[in-house]
ZAVEX-548499 format. One record per residue: x, y, z of N, C-alpha, C in turn. Coordinates in Angstrom, 2 decimals. Each point is the difference from the previous one (the first is absolute). Last residue first. Layout:
<rs>
R        nu        nv        nw       cau       cav       caw        cu        cv        cw
R         X         Y         Z         X         Y         Z         X         Y         Z
...
</rs>
This chain:
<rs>
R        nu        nv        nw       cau       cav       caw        cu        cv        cw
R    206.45    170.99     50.23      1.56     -0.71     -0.23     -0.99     -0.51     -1.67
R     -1.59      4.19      3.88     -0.20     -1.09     -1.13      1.32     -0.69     -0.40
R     -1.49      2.39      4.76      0.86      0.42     -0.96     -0.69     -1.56     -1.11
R     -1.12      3.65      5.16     -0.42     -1.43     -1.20      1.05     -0.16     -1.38
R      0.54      1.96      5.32     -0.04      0.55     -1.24     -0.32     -1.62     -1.03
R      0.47      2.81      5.64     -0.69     -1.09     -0.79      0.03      0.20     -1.87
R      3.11      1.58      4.40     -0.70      0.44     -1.02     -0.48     -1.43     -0.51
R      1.60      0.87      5.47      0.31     -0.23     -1.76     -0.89      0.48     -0.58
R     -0.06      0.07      4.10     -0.19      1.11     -0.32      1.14     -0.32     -0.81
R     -2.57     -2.80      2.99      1.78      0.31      0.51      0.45      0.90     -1.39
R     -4.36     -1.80      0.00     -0.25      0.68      1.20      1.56      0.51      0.35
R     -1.02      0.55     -5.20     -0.08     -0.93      0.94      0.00      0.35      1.23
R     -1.17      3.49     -3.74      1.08     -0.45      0.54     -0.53     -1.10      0.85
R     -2.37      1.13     -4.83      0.66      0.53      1.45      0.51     -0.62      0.51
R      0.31     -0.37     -5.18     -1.05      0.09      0.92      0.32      1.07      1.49
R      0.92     -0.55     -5.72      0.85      0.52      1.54     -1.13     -0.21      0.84
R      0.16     -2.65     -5.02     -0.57      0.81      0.65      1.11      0.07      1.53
R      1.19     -1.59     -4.15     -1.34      0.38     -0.23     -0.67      0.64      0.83
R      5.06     -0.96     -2.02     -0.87      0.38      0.94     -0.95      0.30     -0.06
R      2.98     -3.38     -3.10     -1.05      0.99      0.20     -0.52      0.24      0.92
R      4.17     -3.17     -1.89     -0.90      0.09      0.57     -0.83      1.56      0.23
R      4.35     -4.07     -2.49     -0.51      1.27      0.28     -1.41      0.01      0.67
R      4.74     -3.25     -0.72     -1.51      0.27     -0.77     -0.01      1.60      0.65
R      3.90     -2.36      1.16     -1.20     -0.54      0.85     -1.48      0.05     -1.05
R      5.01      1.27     -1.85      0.08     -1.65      0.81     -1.40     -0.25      1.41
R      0.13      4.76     -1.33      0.93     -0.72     -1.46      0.56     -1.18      1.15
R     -3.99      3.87      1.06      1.16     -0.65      0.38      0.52     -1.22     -0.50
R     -4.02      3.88     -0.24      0.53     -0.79     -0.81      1.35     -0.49      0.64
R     -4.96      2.86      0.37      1.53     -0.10      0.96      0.23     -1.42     -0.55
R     -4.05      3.89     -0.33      0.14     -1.12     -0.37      1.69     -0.31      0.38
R     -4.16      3.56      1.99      1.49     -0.28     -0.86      0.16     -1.70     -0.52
R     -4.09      1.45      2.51      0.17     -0.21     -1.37      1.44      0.26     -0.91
R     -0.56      2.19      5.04     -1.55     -0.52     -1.00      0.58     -0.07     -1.52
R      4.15      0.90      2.59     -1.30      0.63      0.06     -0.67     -1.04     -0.71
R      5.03      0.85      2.66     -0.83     -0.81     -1.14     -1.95      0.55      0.19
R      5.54      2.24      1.52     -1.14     -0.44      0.22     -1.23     -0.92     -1.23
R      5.57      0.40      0.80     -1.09      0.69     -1.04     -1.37     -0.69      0.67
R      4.71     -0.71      1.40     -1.09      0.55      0.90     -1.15      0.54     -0.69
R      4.12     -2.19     -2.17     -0.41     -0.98      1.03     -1.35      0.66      0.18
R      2.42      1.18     -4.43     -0.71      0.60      1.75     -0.77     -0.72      0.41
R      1.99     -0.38     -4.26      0.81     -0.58      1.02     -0.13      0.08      1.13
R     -2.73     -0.92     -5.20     -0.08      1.11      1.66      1.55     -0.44      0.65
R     -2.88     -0.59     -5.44      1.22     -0.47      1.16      0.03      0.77      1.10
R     -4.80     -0.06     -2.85      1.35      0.79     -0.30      1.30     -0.78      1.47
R     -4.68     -1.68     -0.91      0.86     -0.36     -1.73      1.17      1.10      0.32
R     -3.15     -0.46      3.41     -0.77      0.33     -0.78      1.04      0.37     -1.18
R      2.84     -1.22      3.09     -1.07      0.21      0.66     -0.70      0.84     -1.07
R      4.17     -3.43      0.85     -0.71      0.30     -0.61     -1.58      0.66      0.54
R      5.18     -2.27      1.25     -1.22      0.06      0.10     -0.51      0.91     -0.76
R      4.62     -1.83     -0.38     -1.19     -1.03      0.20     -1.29      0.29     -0.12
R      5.08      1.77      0.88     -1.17      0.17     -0.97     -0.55     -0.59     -0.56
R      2.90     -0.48      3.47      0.23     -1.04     -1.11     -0.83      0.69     -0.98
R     -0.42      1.50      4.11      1.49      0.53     -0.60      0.29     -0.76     -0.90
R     -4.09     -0.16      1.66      0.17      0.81     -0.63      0.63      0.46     -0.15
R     -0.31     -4.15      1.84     -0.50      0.00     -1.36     -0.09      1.47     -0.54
R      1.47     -0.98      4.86      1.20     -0.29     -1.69     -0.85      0.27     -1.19
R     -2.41      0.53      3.94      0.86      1.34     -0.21      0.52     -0.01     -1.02
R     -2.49     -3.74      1.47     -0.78      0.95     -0.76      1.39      1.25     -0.49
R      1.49     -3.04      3.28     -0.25     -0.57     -1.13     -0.86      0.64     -1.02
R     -0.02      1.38      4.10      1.61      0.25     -0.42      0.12     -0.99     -1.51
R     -3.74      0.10      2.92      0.13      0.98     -0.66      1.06      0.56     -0.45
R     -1.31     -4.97      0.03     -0.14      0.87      0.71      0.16      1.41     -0.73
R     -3.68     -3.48     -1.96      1.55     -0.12      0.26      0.24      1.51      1.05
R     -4.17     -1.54     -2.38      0.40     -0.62      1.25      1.48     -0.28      0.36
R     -3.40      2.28     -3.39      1.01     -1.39     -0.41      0.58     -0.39      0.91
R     -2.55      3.68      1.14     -0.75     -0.61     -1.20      0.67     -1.43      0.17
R      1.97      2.68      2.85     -1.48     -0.48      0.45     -0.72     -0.57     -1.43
R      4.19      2.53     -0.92      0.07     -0.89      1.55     -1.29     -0.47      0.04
R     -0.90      3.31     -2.66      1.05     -0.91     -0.97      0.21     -1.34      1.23
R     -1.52      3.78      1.93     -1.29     -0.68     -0.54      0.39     -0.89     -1.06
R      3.25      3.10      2.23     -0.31     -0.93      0.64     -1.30     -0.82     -0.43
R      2.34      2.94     -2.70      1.13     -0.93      0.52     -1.03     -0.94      0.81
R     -2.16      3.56     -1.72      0.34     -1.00     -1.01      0.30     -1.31      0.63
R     -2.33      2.74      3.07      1.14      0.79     -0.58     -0.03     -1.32     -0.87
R     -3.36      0.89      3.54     -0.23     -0.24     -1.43      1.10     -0.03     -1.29
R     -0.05     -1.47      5.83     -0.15      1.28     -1.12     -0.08     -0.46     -1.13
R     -0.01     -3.69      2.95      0.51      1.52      0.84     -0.22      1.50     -0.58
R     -3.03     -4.66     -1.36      1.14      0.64      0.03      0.44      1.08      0.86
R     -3.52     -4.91     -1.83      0.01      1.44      1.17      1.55      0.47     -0.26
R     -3.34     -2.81     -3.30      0.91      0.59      0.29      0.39      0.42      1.21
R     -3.66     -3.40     -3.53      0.71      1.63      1.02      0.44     -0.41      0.34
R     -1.51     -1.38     -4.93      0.35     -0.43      1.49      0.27      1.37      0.74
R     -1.89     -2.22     -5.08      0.00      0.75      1.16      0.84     -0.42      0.91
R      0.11     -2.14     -4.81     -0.33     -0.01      1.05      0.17      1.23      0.71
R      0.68     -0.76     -4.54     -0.28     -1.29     -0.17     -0.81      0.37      1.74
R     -0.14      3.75     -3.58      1.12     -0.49      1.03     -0.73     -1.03      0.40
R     -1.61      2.69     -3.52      1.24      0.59      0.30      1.03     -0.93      0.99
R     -4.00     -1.74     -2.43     -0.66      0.99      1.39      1.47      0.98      0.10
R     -1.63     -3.95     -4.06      0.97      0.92      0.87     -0.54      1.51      0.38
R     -2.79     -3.31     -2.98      0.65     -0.79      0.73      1.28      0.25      0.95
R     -3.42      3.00     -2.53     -0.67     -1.37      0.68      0.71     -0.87      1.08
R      1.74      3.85     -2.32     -0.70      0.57      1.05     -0.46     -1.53      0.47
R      2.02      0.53     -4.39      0.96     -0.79      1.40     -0.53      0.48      1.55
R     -1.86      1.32     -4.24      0.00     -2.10      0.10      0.70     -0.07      1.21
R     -0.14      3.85     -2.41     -1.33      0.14      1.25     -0.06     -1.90      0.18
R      3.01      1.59     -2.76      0.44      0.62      1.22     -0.89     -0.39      0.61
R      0.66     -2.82     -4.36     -0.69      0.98      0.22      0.33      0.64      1.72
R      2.23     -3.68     -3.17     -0.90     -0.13      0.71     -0.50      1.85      0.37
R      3.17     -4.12     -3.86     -0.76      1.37      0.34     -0.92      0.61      0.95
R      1.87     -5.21     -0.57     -0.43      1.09     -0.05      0.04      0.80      0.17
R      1.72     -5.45      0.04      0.24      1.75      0.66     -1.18      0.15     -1.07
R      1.09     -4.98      2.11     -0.20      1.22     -0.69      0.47      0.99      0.16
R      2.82     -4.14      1.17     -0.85      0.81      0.28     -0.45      0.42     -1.07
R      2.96     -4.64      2.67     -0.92      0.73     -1.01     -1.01      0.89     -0.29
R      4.06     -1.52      3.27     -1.15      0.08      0.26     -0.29      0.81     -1.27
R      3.89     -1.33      2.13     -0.37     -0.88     -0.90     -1.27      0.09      0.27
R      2.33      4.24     -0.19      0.89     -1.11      0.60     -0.60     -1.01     -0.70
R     -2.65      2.79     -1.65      0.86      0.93      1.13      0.41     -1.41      0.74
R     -1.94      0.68     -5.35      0.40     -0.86      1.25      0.60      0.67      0.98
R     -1.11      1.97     -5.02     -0.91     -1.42      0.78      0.34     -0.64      0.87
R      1.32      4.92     -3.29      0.20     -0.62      1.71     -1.31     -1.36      0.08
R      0.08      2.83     -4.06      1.34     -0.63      0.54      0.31     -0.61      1.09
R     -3.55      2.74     -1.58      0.42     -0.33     -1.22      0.59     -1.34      0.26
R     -0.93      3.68      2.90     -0.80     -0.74     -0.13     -0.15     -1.15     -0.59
R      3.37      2.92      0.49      0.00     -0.69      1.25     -1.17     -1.09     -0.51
R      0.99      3.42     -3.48      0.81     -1.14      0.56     -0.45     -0.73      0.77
R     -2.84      3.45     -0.17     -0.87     -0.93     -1.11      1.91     -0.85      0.57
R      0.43      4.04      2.40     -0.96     -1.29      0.70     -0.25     -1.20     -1.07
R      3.06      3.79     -0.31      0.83     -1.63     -0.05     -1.30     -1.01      0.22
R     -1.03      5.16     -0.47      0.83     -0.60     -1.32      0.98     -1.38      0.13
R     -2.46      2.77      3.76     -0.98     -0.75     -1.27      0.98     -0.56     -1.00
R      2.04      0.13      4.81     -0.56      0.67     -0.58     -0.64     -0.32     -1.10
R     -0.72     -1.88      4.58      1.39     -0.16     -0.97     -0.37      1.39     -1.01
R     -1.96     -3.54      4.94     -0.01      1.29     -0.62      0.87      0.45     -1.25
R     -2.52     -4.76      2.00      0.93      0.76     -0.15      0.05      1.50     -1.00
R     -2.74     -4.14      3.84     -0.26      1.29     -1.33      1.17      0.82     -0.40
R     -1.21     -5.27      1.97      0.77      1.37      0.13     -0.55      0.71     -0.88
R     -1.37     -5.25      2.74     -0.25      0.68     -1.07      1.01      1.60      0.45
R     -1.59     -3.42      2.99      0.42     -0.48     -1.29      0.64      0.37     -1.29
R     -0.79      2.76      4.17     -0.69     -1.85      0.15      1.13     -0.07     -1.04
R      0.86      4.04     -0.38     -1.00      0.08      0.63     -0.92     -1.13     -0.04
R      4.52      3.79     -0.75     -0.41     -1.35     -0.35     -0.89     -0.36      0.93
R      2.15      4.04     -2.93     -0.86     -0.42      0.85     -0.57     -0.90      0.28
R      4.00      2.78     -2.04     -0.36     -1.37     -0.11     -0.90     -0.09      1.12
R      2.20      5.06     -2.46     -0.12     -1.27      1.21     -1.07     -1.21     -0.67
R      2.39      2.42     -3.53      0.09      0.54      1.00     -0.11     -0.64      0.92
R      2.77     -0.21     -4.78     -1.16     -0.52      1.05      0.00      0.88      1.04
R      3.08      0.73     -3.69     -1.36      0.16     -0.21     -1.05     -0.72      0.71
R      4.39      0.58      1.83     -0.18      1.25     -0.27     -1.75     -0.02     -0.88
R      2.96     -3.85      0.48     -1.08      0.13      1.47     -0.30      1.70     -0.17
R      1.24     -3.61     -4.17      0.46      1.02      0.86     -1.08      0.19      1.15
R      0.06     -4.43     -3.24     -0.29      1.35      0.25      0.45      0.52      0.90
R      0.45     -4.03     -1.60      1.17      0.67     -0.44     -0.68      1.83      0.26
R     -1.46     -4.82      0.67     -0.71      0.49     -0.59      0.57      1.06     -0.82
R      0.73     -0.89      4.26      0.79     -1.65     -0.66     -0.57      0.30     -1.23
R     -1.47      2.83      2.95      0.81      0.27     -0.01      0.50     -0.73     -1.38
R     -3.95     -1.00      2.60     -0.20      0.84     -1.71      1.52      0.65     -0.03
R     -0.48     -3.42      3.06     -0.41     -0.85     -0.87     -0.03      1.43     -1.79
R      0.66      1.18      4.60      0.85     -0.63     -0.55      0.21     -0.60     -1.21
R     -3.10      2.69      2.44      0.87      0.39     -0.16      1.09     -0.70     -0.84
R     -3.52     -2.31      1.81     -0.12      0.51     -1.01      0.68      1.08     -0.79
R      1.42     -2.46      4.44     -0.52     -0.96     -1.22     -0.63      1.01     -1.57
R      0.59      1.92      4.42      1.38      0.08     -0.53      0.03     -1.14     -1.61
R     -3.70      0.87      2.98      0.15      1.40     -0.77      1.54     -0.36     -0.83
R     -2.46     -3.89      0.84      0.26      0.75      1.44      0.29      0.93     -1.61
R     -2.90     -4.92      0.21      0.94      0.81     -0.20      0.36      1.18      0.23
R     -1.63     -4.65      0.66     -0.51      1.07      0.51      1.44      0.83     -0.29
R     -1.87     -3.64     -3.29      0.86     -0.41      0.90     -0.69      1.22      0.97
R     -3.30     -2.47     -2.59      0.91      1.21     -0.24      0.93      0.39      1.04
R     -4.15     -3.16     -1.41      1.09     -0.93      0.10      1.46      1.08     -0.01
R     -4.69      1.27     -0.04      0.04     -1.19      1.04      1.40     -0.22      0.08
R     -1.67      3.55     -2.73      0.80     -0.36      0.60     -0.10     -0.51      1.40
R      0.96      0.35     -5.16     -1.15     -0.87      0.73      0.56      0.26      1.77
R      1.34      2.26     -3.61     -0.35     -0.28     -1.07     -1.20     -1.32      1.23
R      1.75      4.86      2.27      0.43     -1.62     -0.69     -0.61     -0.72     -0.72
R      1.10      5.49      0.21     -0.60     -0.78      0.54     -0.03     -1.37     -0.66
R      1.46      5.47     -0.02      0.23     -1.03     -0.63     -0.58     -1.29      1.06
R     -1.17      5.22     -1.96     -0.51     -0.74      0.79      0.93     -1.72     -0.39
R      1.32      5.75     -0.70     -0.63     -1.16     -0.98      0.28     -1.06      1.26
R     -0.52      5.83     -1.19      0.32     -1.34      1.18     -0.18     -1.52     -0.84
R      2.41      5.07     -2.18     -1.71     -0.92      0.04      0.65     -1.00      1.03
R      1.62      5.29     -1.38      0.12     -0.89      1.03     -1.32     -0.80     -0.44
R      2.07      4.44     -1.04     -0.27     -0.65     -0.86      0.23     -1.28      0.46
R     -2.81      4.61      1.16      1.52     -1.02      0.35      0.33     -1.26     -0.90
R     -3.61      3.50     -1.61      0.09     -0.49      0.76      1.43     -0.88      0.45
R     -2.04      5.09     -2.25      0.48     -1.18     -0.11      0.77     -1.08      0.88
R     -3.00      4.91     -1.52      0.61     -1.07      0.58      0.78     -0.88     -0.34
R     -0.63      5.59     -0.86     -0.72     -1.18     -0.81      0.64     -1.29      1.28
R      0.99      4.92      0.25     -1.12     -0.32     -1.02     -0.26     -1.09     -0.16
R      3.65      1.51      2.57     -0.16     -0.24     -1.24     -0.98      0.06     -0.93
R      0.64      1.46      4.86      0.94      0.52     -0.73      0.10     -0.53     -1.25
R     -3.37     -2.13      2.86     -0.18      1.11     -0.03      1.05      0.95     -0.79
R      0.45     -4.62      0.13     -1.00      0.79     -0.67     -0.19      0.95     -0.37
R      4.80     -1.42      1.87     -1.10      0.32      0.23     -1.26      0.09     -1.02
R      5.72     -1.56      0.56     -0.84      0.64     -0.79     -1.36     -0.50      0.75
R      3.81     -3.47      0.55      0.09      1.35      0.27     -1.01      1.07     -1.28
R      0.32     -4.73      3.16     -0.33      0.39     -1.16      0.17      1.63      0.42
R      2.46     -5.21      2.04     -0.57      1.41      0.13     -0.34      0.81     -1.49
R     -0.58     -4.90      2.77      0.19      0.80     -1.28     -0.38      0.95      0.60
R      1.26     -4.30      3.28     -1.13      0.69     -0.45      0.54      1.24     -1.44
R      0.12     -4.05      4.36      0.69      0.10     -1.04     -1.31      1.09     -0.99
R     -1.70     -1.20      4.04      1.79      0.43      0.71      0.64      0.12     -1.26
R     -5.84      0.81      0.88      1.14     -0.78     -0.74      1.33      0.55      0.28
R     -4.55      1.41      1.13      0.90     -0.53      1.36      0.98     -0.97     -0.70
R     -4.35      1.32     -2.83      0.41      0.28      1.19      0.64     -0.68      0.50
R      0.39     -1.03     -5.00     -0.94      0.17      1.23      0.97      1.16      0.97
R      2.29     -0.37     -4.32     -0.98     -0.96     -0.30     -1.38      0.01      1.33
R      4.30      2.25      0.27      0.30     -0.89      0.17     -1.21     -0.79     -1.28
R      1.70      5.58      1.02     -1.08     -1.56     -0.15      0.48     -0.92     -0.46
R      1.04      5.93      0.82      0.50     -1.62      0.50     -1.24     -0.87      0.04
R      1.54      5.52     -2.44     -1.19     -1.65      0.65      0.30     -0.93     -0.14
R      1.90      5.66     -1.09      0.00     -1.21      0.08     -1.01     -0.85      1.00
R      1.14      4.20     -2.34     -1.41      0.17      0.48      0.51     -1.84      0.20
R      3.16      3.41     -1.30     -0.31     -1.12     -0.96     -1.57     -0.91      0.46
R      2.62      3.79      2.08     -0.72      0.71     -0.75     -0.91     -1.18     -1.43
R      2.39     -1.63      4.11     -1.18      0.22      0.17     -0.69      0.92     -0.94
R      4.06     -1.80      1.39      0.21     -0.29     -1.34     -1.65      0.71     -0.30
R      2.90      1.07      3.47      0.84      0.32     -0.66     -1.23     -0.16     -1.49
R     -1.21     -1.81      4.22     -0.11      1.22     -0.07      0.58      0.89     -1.08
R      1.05     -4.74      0.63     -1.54     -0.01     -0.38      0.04      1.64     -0.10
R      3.70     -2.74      1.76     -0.35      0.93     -1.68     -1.40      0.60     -0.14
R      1.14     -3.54      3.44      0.58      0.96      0.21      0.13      1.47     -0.93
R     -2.89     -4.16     -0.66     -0.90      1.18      1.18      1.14      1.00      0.23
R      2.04     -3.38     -3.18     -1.13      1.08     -0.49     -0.42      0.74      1.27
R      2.86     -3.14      1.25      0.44      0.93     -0.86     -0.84      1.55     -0.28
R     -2.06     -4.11      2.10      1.18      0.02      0.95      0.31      1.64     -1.28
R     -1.57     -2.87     -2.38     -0.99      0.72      0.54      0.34      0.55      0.72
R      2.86     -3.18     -1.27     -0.14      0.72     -0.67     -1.18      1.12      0.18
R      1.34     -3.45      3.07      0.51      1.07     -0.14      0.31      0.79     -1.24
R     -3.49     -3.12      0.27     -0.28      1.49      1.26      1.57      0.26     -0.08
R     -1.82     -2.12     -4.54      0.31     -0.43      1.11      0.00      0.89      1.25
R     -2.04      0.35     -5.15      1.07      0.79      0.99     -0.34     -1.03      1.54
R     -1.50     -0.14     -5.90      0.09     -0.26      1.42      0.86      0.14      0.87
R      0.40      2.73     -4.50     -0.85     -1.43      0.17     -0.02     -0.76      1.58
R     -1.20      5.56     -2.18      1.22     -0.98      0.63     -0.58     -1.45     -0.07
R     -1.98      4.26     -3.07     -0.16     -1.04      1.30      0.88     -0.50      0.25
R     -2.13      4.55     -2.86      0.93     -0.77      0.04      0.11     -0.98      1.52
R     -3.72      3.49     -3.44      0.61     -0.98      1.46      0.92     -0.64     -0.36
R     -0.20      4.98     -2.14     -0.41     -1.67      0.17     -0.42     -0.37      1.21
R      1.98      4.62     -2.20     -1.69     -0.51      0.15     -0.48     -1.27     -0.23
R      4.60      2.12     -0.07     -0.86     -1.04     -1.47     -1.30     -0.23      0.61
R      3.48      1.81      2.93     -0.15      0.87     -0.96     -0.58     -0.19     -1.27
R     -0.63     -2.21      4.29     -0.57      1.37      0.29      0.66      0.56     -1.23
R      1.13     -4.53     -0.03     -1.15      0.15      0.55     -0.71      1.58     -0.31
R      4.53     -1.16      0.29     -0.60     -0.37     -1.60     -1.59      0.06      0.49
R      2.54      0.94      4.02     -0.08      1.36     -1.05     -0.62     -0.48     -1.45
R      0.01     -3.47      3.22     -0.89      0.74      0.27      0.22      1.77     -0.88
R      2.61     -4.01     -0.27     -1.59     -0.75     -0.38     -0.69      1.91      0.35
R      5.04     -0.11      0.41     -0.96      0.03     -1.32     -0.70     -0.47      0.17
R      0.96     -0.27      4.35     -0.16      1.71     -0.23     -0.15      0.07     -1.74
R      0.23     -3.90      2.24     -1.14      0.44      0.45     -0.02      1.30     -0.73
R      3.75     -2.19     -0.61     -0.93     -0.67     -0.64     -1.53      0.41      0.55
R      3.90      1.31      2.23     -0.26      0.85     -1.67     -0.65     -0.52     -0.67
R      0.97     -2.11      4.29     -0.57      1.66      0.01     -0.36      0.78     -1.25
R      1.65     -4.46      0.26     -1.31     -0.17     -0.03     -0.63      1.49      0.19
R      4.60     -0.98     -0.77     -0.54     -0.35     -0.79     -1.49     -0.04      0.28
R      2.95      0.80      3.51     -0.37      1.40     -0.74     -0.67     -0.24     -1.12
R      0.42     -3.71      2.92     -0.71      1.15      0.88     -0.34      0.94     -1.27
R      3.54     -2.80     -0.63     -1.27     -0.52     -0.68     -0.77      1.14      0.57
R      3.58      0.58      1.76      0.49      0.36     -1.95     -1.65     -0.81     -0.44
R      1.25     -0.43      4.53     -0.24      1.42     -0.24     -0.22      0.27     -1.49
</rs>
């Protein structure tokens, strides 16, 4: 509870220093139950014209900026660079997992507050962070386990080439669209097993914490469950001949 409140007031000076110094002021990366927080504040903080970004569309770790163009006059961009790390050869590059590069920039002594998400993709990751550690990382990091890397500075529209949002499709059929039960059918556990994860506060629906089992899910929520990953409703189809729901979802 005592951290909870440390982050409530940490939203609330970003956003009054904000609206009484005609700034932007930015948070450094927010995990979902820190976001979790904010959507609860949000209405409180909104004279601060606040904006959530990760770096792309459909990012789970993400900065909040408080202050508007339009209410300032002037821009200014998140203060977020991607940087491309990849193997010095990589025929010979172990296969390395989200948790490998995470790791490797931890050991590094950096905080997970100035990283955001790790997008990993063949061979290769794009990691999200904020600008003022990227030239470090760059600087500093030559090996993710025992695999010798570049990096770079990479550009957003770089990661259109090589990430679609989601590795695979699949359908679905369900009893209803309710969290609880399309959680069950995603990850294939029962529905008493879905139930715990949202008494464990677990789940996650478009970055704010839920405990309502029955929250209907819509086109393009995104749904986050802590020890499975997360996934994106893409589409509600129609009903099967035994009058399930057909629903596509991205993993």
């Amino acid at each position: 509870m005592e951290e909870t409140e440390l982050i409530r007031k940490r939203f609330a000076e970003l956003a009054q220093r904000s609206y009484s110094k005609g700034q932007f002021t930015f948070t450094s990366f927010c995990g979902m139950s820190e976001l979790s927080i904010f959507y609860e504040e949000r209405k409180n903080l909104e004279y601060a014209r606040p904006k959530v970004y990760g770096g792309y569309d459909d990012s789970e770790r993400s900065v909040v900026r408080f202050g508007s163009p339009e209410e300032l006059g002037y821009e200014e961009d998140f203060p977020i660079d991607m940087i491309e790390i990849s193997p010095v050869a990589e025929k010979f590059a172990d296969d390395l997992t989200h948790r490998d590069f995470l790791g490797a920039l931890m050991s590094m002594g950096i905080e997970r507050e100035l990283l955001g998400d790790i997008i990993v993709t063949g061979k290769k990751a794009f990691v999200f962070c904020l600008n003022r550690i990227s030239d470090y990382i760059i600087d500093n990091m030559t090996s993710v386990k025992h695999t010798m890397v570049n990096l770079r500075k990479a550009e957003i529209t770089e990661l259109g080439n090589v990430y679609h949002g989601f590795e695979k499709e699949k359908q679905v059929q369900v009893a209803s669209d309710r969290c609880d039960a399309v959680i069950s059918k995603v990850y294939n556990i029962s529905r008493n097993a879905a139930l715990e994860y949202f008494r464990q506060k677990k789940v996650f629906v478009n970055g704010r914490y839920t405990e309502n089992t029955s929250l209907v899910l819509k086109e393009g929520d995104m749904v986050t469950v802590r020890g499975f990953g997360r996934f994106k409703l893409l589409k509600i189809g129609g009903l099967s001949r035994k009058g399930r729901l057909n629903l596509t979802v991205g993993e």
